[in-house]
N, C-alpha and C positions, 0 to 999 in steps of 0.2 A: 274315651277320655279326650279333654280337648288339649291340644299342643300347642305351644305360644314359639315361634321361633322370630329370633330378632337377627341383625347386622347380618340379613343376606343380601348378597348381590343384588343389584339391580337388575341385571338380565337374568334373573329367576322369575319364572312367572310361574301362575297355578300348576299347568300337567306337569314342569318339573321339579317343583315342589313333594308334587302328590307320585312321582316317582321315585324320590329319595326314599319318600318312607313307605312307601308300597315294598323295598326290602327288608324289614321288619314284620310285614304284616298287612291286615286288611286296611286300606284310607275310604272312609266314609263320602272326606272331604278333603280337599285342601287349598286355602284361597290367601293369595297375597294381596295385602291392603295395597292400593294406591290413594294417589290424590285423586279429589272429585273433579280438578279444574283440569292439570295436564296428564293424566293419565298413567304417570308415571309411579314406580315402587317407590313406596313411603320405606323398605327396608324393614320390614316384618311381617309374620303371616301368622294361621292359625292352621291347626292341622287337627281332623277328629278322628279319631282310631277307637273302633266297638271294643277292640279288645283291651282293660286294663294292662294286662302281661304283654302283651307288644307294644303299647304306647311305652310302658317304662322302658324297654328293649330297646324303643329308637332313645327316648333322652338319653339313659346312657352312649348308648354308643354315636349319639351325634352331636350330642354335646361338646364346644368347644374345639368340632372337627372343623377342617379349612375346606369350605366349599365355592370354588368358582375366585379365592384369592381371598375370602374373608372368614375370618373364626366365627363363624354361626354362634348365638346362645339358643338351647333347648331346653324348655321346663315345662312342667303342668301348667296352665293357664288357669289364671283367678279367675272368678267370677268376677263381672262389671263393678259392681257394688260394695265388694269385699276391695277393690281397686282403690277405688274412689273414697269408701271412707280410709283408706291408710294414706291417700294423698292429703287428705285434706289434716288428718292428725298428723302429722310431719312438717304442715306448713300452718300452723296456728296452738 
């Protein structure tokens, strides 16, 4: 399952990302977006866990927890497209 985590720290980067939820279970992956120019955390990432039953195990229990000073959001992540068209029906 793919994991969408938002309003993390800034000084979170990928391995400890991918160590939060390695207590839950197996991380496939896990990669915090930056900017393409400074290098810096945009403040979201994506997290993939094989296993359905541990990916739900982390959103619950990381959801709206306080990591590094900021309440993280945890959810399943949409797909690109399923994204996109809700943005654009919401603005027209």
């Amino acid at each position: 399952m793919n994991i969408f985590v938002a309003n993390l720290s800034f000084k979170i980067q990928d391995q400890g990302l991918q160590k939060i939820f390695e207590q839950y279970g197996e991380v496939s992956s896990a990669k915090v977006i930056t900017d393409r120019e400074t290098g810096r955390s945009k403040g979201y990432g994506f997290v993939e866990m094989p296993s359905d039953e541990d990916a739900l195990a982390a959103i619950r229990a990381l959801d709206g927890r306080d990591l590094e000073g900021k309440a993280v959001v945890v959810k399943q992540a949409r797909p690109r497209e399923e994204f996109k068209d809700s943005y654009r029906k919401s603005r027209y």
